[in-house]
PAPAMI-126356 format. One record per residue (C-alpha): x, y, z. Coordinates in steps of 0.5 Angstrom, whole numbers, plus 500, padded with zeros to 3 digits. Example, Ala and Ser with C-alpha at 12.3 -4.5 7.8 and 13.67 -1.06 7.14 Angstrom:
BEGIN
525491516/527498514/
end
This chain:
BEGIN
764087830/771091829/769095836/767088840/774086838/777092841/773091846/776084848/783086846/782093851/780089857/784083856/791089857/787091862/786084866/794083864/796090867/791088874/794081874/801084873/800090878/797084883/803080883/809084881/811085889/811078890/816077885/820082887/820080894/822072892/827075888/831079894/829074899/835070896/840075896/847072900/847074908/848075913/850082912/847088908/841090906/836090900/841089894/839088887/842085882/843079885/850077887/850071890/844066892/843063899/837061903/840064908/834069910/829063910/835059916/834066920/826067919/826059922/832060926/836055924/842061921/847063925/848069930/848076926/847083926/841082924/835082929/830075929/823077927/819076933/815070930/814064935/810069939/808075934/804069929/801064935/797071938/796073930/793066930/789065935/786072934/784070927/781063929/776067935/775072930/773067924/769062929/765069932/763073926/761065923/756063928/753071928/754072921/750066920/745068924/743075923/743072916/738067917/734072922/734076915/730071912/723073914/722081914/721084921/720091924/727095924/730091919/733096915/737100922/739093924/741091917/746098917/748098924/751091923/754094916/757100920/762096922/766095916/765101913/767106920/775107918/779103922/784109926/778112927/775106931/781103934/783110937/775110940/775103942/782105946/780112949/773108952/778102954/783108958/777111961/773105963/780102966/780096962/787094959/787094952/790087950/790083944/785078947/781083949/779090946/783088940/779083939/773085940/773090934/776084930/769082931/765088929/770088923/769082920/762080922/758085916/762081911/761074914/753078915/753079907/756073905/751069908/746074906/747073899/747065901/740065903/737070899/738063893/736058898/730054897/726055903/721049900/726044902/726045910/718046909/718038906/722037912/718041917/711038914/715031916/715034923/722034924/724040930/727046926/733044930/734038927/732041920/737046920/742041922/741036918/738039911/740048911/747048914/750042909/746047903/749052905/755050908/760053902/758060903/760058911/767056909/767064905/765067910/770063915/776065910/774072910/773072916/780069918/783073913/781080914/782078922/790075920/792082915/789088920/793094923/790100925/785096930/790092932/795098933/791102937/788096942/792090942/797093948/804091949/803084946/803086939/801081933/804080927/802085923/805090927/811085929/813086921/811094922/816095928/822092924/821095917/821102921/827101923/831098918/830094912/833087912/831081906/829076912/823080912/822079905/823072906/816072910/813075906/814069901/813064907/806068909/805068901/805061900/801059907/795064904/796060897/796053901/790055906/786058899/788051896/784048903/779052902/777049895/778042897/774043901/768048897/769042892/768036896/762041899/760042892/760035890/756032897/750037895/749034888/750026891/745027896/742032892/734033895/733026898/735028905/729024907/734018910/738023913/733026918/729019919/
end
């Protein structure tokens, strides 16, 4: 008994520790993001406190020495990239998924063929991807080979994800439907998408997410427009300023706000699938 309490008290430090570690950078960058401007760098203590650095990300400060953030421009491209992304990987994840449901031929090369996009390391598949594109004669543009390997990175986690949705999926409600005579399209619109539409909504948020956050496959194909992440990255090489902690915090309360999206969503989800429950007759008819 004394060891199991051990054990609790060891892995409760443990998951402070990780929970610390976790969020401590954002605190430190919330902290800085209210330093006094329009001058000076990083500066802690606090001397004066200001939203001035939020006015200059929004562009509503006054002129300074300081350099804008290429936001307008930088975050619409990062945007639109990961909306393609999320919708592609989605439908193929989702897909695959269900063509795995029933074992064929080859089954385990193409299971690690689509895994192997998210397991070859980013540089090493961003430098290919571009020397092919300048072999070729293709422009690397972000709209183009930079998101084509967003697809390929994202897809075998929308994959996996859907894979593990449908392996605790109970096939024998589609064959009720199918001894209806309903049409497998009508079927899985009707009864499998609503049943599984929780794990569709991981998949998307992976998806978008991973796609949002990505660098090196970005750098080496997204051209001359570049995109927010490598935006952030141009700016913080040159010089540290606190209007780039002031995004951060911005980014950092949009993560938040889309997760609080997305478990509205799941528990709306959620509670649809327990009213209608498996009485999905009327539905169909």
């Amino acid at each position: 008994m004394r060891n199991f309490n051990f054990l609790k008290a060891g892995l409760g430090f443990y998951t402070a520790l990780f929970i610390t570690f976790l969020y401590a950078p954002f605190v430190v960058m919330g902290i800085l993001s209210f330093q006094a401007g329009p001058e000076g760098g990083p500066q802690f203590p606090i001397i004066e406190w200001s939203t001035y650095w939020y006015q200059h990300v929004l562009g509503i400060a006054p002129p300074s020495r300081v350099a804008p953030l290429p936001i307008a421009e930088a975050l619409t491209r990062s945007l639109t990239l990961a909306f393609a992304t999320m919708v592609v990987s989605t439908v193929l994840g989702t897909l695959t998924a269900q063509a795995f449901r029933r074992h064929f031929k080859g089954s385990g090369f193409v299971f690690y063929l689509v895994v192997l996009g998210m397991m070859v390391p980013g540089v090493l598949l961003g430098l290919g991807m571009a020397l092919v594109a300048d072999q070729v004669g293709i422009a690397r543009t972000w709209w183009g080979t930079a998101f084509v390997l967003h697809v390929v990175y994202t897809y075998p986690f929308a994959f996996l994800v859907m894979l593990a949705i449908f392996n605790r999926f109970d096939s024998s409600v589609e064959e009720a439907a199918w001894a209806l005579g309903v049409p497998p399209g009508r079927t899985f619109r009707k009864i499998t998408f609503p049943l599984i539409f929780p794990g569709v909504l991981s998949a998307m948020l992976f998806a978008f997410t991973l796609s949002y956050d990505e660098f090196p496959r970005t750098l080496f194909t997204g051209g001359s427009e570049v995109t927010m992440p490598i935006a952030i990255y141009g700016t913080f090489a040159v010089e540290i300023h606190p209007n780039l902690f002031a995004f951060g915090v911005l980014t950092t309360v949009f993560s938040f706000a889309l997760l609080s999206v997305y478990g509205l969503l799941m528990a709306a989800s959620v509670r649809r699938a327990k009213t209608k429950g498996i009485g999905v007759q009327e539905d169909i008819e």
